[in-house]
C-alpha positions in Angstrom: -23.2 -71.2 5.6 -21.7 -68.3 7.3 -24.6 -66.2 5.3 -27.5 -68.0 7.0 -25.9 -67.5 10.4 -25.8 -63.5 9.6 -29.4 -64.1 8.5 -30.7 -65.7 11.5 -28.5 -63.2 13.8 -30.5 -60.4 12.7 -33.7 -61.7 12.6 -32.8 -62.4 16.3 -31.7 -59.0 17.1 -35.0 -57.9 15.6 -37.0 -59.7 17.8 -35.5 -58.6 20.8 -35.9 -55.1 19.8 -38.4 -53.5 22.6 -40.7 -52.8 19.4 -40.8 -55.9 17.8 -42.1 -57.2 20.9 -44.5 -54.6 21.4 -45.8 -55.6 17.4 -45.6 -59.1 18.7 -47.7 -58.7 21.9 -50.1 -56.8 20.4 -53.5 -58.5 20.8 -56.0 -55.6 21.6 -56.8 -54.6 18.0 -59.5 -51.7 18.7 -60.3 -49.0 21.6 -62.2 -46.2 21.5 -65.2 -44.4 23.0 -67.1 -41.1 22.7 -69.5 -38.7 25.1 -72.9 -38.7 23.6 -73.7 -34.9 22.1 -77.5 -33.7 22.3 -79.4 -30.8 23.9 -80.5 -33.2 26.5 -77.6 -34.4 27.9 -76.4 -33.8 31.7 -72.6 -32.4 30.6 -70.8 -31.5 33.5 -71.3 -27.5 34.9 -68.8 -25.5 36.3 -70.8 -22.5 37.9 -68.5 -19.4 39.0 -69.7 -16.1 41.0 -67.3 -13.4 41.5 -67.0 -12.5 44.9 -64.3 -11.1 47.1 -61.9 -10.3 44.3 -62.1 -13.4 42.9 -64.0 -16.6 41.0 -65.4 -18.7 43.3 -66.8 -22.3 42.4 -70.1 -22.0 43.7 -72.0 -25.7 42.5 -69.1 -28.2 43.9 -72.1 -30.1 45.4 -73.7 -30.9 42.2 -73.2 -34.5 40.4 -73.5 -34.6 36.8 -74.1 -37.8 34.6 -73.1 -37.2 30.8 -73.4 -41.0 28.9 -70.3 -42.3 27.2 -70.2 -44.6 24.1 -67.5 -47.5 25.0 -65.7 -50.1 22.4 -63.0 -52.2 22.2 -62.0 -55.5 20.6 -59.5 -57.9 21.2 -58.1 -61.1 20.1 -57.2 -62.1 23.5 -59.5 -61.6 26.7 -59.3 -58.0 28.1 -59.1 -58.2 32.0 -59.3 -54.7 32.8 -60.8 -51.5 31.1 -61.1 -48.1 32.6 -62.5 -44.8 31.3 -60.2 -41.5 33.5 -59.9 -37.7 33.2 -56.4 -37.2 31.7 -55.6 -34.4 33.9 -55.8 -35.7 37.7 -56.5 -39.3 36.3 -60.1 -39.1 38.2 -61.5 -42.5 37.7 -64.9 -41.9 35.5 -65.7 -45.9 34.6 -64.2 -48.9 35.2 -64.7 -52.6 34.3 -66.1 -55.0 36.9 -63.8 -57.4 38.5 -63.3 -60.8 37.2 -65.4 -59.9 34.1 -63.5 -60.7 30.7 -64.3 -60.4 27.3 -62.5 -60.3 23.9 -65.3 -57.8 22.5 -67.3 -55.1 24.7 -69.4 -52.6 23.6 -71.9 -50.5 25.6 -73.6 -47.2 26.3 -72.7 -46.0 30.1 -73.7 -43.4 32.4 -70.6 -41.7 34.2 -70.6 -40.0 37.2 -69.0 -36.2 37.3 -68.9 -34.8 40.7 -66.2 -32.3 42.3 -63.6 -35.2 42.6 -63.6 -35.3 38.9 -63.8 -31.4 38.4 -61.7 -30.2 40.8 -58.6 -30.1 38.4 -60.6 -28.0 35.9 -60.7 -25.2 38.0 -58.2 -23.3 37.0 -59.4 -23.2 33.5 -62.9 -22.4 34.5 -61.4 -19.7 36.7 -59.2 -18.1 33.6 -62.4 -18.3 31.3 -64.3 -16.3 33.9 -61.2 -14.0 33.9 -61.3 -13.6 30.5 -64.7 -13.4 29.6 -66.7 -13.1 32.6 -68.3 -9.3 33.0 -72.0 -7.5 33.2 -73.8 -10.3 32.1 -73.8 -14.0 33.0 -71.4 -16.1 29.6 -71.4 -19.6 29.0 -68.4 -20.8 27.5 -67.8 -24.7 26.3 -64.7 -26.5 27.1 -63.0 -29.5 26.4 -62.0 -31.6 29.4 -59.7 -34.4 27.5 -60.4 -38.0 29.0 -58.8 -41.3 28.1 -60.5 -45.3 27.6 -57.8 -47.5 28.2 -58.1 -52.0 28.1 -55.6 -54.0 28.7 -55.2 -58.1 28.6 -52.4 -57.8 31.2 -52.1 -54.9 33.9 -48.6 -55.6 34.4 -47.3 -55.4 31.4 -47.8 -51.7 29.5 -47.1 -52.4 26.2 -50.2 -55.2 26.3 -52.7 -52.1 26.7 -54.2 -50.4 24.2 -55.8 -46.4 24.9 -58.6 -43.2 23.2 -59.0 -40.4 23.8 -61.1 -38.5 23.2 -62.8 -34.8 24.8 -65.9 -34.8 27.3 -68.0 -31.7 26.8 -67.9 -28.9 30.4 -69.9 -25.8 30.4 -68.7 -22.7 32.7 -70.7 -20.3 34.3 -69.9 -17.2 34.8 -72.2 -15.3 36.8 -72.8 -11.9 36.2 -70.4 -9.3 38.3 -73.6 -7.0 38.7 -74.3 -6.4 42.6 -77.1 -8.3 44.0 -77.0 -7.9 47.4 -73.9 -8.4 48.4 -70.4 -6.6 47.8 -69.6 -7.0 44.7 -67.3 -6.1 41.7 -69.4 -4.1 38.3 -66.6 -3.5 35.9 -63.3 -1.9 38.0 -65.5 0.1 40.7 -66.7 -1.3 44.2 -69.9 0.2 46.1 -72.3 -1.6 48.5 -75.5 -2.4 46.8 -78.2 -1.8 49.2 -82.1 -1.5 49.4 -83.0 1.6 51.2 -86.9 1.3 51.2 -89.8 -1.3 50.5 -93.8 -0.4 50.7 -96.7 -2.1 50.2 -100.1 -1.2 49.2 -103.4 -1.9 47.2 -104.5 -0.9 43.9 -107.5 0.3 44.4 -107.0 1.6 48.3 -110.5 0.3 49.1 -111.1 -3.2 47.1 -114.4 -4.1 45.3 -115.7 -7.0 45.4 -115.8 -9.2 42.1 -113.7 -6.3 40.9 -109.6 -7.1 40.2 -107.6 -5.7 43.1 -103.2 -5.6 43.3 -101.0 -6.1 45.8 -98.2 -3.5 44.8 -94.8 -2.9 46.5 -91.9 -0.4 45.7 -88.6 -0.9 46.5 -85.9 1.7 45.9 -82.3 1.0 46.6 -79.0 2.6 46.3 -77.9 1.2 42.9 -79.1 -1.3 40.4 -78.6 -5.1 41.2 -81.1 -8.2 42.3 -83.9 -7.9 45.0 -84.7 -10.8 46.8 -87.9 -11.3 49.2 -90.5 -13.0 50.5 -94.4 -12.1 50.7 -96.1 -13.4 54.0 -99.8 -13.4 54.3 -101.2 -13.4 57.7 -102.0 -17.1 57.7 -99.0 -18.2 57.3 -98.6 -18.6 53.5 -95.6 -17.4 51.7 -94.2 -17.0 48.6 -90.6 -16.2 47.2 -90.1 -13.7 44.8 -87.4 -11.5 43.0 -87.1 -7.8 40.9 -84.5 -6.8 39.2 -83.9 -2.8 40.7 -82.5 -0.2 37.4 -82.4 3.8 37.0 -85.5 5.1 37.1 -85.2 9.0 37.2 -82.7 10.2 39.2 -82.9 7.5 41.9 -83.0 2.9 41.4 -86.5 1.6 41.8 -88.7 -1.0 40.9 -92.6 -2.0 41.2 -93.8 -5.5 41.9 -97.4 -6.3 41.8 -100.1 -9.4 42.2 -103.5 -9.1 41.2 -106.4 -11.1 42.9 -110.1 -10.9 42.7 -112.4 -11.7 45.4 -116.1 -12.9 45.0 -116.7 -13.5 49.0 -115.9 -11.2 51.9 -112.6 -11.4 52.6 -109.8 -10.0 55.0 -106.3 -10.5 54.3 -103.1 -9.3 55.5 -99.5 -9.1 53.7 -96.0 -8.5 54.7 -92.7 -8.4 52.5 -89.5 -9.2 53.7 -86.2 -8.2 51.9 -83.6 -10.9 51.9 -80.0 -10.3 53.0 -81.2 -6.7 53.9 -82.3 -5.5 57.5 -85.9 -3.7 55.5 -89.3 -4.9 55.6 -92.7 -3.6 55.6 -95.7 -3.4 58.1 -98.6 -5.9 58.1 -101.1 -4.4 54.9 -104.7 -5.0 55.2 -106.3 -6.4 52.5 -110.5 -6.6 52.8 -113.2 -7.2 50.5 -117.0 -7.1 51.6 -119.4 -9.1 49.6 -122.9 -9.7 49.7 -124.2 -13.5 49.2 -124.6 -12.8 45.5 -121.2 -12.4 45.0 -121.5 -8.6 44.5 -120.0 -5.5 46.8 -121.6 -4.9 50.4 -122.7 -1.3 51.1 
């Protein structure tokens, strides 16, 4: 007798244990999830430009949408499911109100704006540190995220969680200058363009014959040229050259060919953005005769 009262103590006292009721309550058999991983998918980018001593998050306006695999089975309704980044607990998915189901399964596209990214810029900030130089690197990071469901959001021990990485992608832009003040390696200078001309190749066009628009621009150090080429009706076009050593100065040579079968008179202009230089108007004209060849 006084052995089957031992017995059924214990099994009491086992019960009643915190994990024993955790075993007990357990109804959500199965949760997990996954990003999807292809050359075509929109992972989140964290693009970085060094600038004023520092790495600055330069895309915050920019919303990405990576697609997420979601699973989870239960022998008991789930009421609740939501998909969050582990560090800030940024909401990424979550299940609509009222909806339960015992078994859920589903391909979704997340949303991954700054909200979401914000806390991962520290770690984008020390990758740039670390790797970020001469020339734009792309590293790959892990930002950890976590699928919980739960049959009863008041009670912890009834939820069941994954978790599992989501693919990020930092950008660090290159430290050459390119227009601005910038940081090459440990030494500082002002990056500036010092001169921009424009003329034709040949002087006096032919017509039928190929003609170019060429411009030089020389400036006090390698780095990114910007501009803009106006023609006199109003048409304009953006353009960019990269500026490098060339002799014992930095210079570079742009050029656009056209060819003219009909009289024609043209005028360009180049504007250098960021940089108070520019040229004069440059006439281009081209005389034909009716048959398409060059006037006398």
């Amino acid at each position: 007798m006084s052995n089957k009262i031992v017995t059924t103590a214990l099994a009491a006292l086992v019960l009643s244990s915190p994990l024993a009721a955790v075993e007990a309550m357990a109804k959500i058999k199965v949760v997990k999830h996954h990003f999807v991983q292809s050359n075509f998918e929109d992972y989140p980018v964290m693009e970085m430009k060094f600038s004023g001593g520092k790495w600055k998050w330069i895309n915050k306006g920019k919303v990405f949408k990576p697609r997420v695999k979601l699973y989870f089975k239960s022998t008991t309704k789930v009421d609740f499911a939501k998909l969050y980044t582990k560090k800030g607990g940024i909401a990424l998915w979550s299940s609509a109100a009222g909806y339960k189901t015992k078994k859920f399964e589903k391909l979704v596209k997340v949303s991954v704006g700054a909200v979401a990214l914000s806390p991962q810029l520290g770690k984008a900030r020390s990758v740039c540190k670390s790797s970020g130089g001469a020339k734009k690197v792309v590293k790959d990071i892990a930002v950890n995220t976590i699928f919980v469901a739960t049959d009863n959001k008041t009670v912890t021990h009834h939820a069941k969680a994954s978790t599992k990485p989501m693919l990020m992608k930092v950008v660090c832009q290159s430290k050459l200058p390119n227009g601005n003040t910038n940081s090459a390696g440990t030494s500082k200078f002002k990056f500036a363009v010092a001169n921009v001309s424009l003329h034709t190749v040949p002087a006096n066009p032919v017509c039928g014959k190929p003609v170019k628009l060429v411009a030089n621009f020389q400036a006090t150090g390698p780095g990114k040229v910007n501009f803009m080429l106006f023609r006199g009706d109003g048409a304009k076009q953006n353009a960019s050259v990269m500026i490098s050593k060339n002799g014992n100065g930095y210079m570079k040579h742009w050029a656009k060919s056209y060819k003219f079968s009909k009289t024609t008179k043209r005028k360009y202009m180049i504007v250098v953005k960021g940089h108070k230089v520019s040229t004069n108007w440059v006439p281009l004209k081209v005389q034909c005769k009716a048959n398409g060849k060059q006037a006398s």
